[in-house]
C-alpha positions as CSV (number, residue, x, y, z in Angstrom):
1,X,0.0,0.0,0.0
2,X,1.5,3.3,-1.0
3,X,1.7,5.8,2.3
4,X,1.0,9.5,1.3
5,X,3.3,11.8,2.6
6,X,1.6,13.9,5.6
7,X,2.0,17.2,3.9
8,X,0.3,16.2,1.0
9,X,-3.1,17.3,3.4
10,X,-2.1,20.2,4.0
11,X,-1.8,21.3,0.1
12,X,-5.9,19.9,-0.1
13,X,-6.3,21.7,2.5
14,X,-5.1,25.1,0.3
15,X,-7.1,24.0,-2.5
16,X,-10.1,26.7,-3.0
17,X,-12.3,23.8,-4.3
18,X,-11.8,22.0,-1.0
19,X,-13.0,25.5,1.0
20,X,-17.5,23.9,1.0
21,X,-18.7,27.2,2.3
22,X,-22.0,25.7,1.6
23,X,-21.5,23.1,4.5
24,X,-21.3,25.5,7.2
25,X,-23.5,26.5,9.5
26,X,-23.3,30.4,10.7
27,X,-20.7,31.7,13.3
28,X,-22.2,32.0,16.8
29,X,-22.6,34.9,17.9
30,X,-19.0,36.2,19.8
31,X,-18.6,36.3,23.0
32,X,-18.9,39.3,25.5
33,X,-16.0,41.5,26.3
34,X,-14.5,40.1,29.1
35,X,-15.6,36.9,28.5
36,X,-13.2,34.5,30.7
37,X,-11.7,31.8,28.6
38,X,-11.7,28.3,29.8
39,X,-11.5,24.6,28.8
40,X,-14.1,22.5,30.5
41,X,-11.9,19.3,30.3
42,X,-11.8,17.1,33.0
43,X,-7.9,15.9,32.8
44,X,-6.8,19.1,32.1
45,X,-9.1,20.2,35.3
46,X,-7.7,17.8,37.3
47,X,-3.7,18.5,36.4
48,X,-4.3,22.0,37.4
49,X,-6.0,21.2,40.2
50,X,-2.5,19.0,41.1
51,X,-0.9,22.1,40.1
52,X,-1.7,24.3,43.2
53,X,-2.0,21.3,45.5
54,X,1.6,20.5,44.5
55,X,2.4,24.1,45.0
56,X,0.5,24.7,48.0
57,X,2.0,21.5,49.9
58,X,6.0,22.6,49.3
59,X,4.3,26.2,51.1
60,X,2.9,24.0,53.8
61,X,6.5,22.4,54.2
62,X,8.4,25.6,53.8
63,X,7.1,27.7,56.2
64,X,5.8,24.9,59.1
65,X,8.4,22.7,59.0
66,X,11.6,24.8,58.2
67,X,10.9,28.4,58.7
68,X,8.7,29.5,61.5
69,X,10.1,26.9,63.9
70,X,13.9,28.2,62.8
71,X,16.2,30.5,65.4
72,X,17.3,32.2,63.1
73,X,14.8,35.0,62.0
74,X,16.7,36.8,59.6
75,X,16.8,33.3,57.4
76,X,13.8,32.4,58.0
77,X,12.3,35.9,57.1
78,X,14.8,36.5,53.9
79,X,13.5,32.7,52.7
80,X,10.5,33.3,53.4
81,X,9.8,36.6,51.2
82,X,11.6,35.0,48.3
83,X,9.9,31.7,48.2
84,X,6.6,33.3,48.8
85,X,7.3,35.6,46.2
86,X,7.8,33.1,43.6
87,X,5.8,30.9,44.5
88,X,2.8,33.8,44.3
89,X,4.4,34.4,40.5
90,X,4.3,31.1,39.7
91,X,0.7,30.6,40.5
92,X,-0.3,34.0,38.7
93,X,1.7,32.6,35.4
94,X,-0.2,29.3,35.7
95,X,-3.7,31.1,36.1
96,X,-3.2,33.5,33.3
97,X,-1.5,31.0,30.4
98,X,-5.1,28.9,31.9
99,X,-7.5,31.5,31.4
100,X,-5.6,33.4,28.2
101,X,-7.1,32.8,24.9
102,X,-4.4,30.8,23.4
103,X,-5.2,32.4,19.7
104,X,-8.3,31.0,18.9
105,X,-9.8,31.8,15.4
106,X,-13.3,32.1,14.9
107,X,-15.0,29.3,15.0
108,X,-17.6,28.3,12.1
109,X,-16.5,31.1,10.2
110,X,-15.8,29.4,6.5
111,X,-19.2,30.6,5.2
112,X,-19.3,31.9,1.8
113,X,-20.3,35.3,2.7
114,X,-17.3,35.8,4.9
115,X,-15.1,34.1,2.1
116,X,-16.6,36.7,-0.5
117,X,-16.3,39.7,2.0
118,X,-12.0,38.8,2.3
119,X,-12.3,40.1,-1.0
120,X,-9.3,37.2,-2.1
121,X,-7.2,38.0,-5.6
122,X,-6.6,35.9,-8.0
123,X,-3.9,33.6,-7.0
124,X,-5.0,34.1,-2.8
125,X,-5.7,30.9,-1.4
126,X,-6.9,30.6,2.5
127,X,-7.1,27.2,5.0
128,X,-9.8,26.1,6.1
129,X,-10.7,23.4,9.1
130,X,-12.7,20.8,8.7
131,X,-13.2,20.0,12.2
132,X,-14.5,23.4,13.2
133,X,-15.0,25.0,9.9
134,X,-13.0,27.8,10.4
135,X,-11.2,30.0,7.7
136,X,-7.7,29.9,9.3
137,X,-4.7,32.1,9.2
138,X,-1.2,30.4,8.1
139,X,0.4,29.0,11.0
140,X,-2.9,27.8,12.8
141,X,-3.7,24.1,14.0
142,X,-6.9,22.7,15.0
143,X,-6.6,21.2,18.6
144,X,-8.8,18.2,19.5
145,X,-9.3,18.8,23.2
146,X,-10.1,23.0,22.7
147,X,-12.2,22.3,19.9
148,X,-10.3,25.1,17.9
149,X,-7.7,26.4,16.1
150,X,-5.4,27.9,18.0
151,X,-2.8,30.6,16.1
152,X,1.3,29.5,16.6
153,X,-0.7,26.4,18.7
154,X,2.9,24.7,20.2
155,X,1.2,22.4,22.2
156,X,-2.1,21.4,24.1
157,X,-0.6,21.3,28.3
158,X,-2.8,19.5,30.7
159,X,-0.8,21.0,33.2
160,X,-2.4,24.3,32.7
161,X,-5.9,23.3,31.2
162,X,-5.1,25.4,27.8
163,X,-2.9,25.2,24.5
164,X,0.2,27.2,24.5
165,X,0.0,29.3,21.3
166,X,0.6,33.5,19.9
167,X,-1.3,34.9,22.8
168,X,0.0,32.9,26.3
169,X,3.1,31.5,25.6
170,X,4.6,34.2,27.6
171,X,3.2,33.4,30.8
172,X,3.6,29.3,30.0
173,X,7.0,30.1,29.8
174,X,7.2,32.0,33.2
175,X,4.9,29.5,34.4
176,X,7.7,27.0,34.0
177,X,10.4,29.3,35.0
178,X,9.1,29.7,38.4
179,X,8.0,26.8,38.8
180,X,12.2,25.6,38.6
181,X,13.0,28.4,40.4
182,X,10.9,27.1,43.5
183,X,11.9,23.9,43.5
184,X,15.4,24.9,43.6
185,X,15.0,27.4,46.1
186,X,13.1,24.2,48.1
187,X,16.0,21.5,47.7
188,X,18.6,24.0,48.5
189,X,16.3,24.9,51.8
190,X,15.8,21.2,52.5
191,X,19.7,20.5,52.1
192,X,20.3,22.9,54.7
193,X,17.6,21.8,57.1
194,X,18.9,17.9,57.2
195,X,22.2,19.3,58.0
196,X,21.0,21.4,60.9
197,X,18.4,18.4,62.3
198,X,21.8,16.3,62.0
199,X,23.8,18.6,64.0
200,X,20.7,19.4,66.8
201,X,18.2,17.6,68.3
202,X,15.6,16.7,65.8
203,X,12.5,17.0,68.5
204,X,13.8,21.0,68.2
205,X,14.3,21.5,64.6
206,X,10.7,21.3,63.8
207,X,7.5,21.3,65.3
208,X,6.4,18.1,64.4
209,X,7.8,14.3,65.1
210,X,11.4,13.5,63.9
211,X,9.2,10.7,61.6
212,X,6.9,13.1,60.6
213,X,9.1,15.6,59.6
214,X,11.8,13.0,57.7
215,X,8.6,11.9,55.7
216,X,7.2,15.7,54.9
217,X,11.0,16.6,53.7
218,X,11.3,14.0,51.8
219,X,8.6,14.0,49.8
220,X,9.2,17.2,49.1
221,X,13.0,16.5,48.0
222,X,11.4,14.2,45.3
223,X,8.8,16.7,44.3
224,X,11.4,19.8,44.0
225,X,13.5,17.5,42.1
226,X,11.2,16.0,39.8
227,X,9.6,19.4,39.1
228,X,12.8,21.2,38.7
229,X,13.9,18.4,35.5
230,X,10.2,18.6,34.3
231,X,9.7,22.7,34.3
232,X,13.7,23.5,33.4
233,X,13.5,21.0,30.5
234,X,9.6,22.7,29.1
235,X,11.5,26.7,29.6
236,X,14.3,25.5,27.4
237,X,12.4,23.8,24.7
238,X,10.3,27.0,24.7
239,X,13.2,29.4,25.0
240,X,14.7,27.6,21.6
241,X,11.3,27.2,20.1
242,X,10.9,31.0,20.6
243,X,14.2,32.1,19.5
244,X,13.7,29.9,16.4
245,X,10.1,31.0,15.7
246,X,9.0,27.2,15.2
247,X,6.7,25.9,17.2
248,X,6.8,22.3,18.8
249,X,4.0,21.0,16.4
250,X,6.0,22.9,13.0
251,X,9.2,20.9,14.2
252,X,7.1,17.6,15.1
253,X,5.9,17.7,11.2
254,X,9.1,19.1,9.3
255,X,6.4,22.2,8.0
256,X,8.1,23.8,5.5
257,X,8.9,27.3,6.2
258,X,6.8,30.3,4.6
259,X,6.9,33.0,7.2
260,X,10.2,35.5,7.0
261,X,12.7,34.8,9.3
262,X,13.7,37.3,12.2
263,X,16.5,37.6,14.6
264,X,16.4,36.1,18.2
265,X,15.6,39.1,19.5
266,X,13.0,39.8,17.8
267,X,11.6,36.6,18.2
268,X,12.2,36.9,21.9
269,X,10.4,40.9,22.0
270,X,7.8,39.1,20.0
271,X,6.5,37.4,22.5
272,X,7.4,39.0,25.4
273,X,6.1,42.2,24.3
274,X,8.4,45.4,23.3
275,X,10.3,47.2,24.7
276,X,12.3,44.8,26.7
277,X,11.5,45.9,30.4
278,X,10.9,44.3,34.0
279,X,7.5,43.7,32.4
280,X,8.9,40.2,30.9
281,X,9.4,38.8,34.0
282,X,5.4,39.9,35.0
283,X,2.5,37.4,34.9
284,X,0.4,41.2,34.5
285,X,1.9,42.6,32.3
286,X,0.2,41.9,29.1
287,X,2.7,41.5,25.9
288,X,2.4,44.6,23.2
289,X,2.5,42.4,20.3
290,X,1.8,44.8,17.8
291,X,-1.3,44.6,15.4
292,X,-0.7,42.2,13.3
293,X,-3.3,41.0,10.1
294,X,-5.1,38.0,11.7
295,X,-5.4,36.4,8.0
296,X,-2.4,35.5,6.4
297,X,-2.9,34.2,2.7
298,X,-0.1,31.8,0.9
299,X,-0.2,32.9,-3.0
């Protein structure tokens, strides 16, 4: 049986005779303004959920087993802010590359008076989606669990319920920055806690049981370090992704390259946001991507 190369889809996908306005149905009506953006899946609800327990039990750990019963108040206090800190920036990434359209394109949108209306020249040909019938820019892939296409899609993460596309890879990537960052700043902390339980008397190094507190430190040992691999692995495939302007799924299927190619920097201010500023390192600060043409056409 001859195999058909994967890419040949995508050039039937181009054709204009494959486009069948007449099979779709309206576009709903969009959304309100300020319409929160959400995907009701249950594993992707249930990794999040994970998420902050994960994030919330190293707190627990942190402050009631090393800190607060600690002598010394100017580490305690020092560690405390800075863990607290990123830990508070870590769960403000997660929640807004969650609840930030990804790049979604219109759904249901490939109707022939919308095709008519982009006014195409001859020569112009556009994608469309035959999942969600969608007239999509160049770029764009459909994801199965948000039902959409998502623009620059990367990847789908159950870890934070969304796709990681144009509009919230920024805060994915700080998600996973922090995330290393705290577990670090945890296995470093619980280094220096076994060393001063060996040295004192483990009934005054922590206000629970010696077996109690051996079992909460270790566990968290073995998250911190399985998180820190996981999260510093994810920034620096999105750190090269970004600096390369290919996204994970574009180097999964060898695309073949049709956008103009930029330097790392302005790959980097791309989707960061421009100028570079203290604003990169901000879940809140929102990106100033410039207004870019939503439709891009491939003559």
């Amino acid at each position: 049986m001859m195999l058909i190369p994967t890419h040949h889809f995508r050039d039937i996908e181009r054709k204009p005779e494959y486009l069948q306005p007449e099979k779709c149905i309206p576009p709903p009506h969009p959304s309100p303004v300020g319409t929160m953006w959400f995907i009701r899946d249950g594993c992707g609800i249930a990794c999040a959920i994970v998420t902050w327990f994960l994030v919330l039990y190293a707190e627990f750990v942190v402050l009631f087993v090393m800190l607060i019963p600690s002598r010394d108040y100017v580490y305690s206090i020092i560690n405390g802010i800075v863990f607290n800190l990123l830990a508070f920036l870590a769960l403000a990434s997660h929640c807004r590359a969650m609840l930030t359209d990804p790049g979604a394109v219109p759904k249901g949108n490939a109707t022939k008076e919308f095709i008519e209306s982009l006014q195409l020249k001859p020569g112009q040909v556009v994608y469309k989606c035959p999942k969600c019938c969608s007239i999509k820019p160049d770029r764009a892939h459909h994801c199965s669990v948000c039902k959409r296409c998502i623009r620059k899609m990367d990847h789908h993460c159950p870890w934070v319920n969304n796709c990681v596309g144009e509009n919230n890879q920024k805060y994915f990537v700080l998600f996973t920055m922090y995330i290393a960052l705290i577990s670090l700043h945890a296995l470093i902390m619980v280094g220096f806690h076994f060393l001063h339980c060996f040295e004192e008397d483990w009934t005054k190094c922590s206000s629970f049981s010696p077996p109690t507190t051996v079992i909460l430190l270790i566990l968290l040992c073995f998250e911190g370090l399985l998180f820190l691999i996981f999260t510093s692995v994810m920034f620096g495939t999105q750190v090269h992704s970004i600096c390369t302007d290919e996204t994970g799924i574009e180097q999964l299927k060898k695309e073949e390259r049709r956008w103009a190619k930029k330097t790392k920097w302005m790959n980097m201010k791309a989707v960061f946001g421009h100028p570079f500023s203290l604003g990169w390192a901000s879940p809140f600060a929102t990106p100033d991507q410039g207004k870019a043409d939503p439709y891009q056409y491939v003559v």
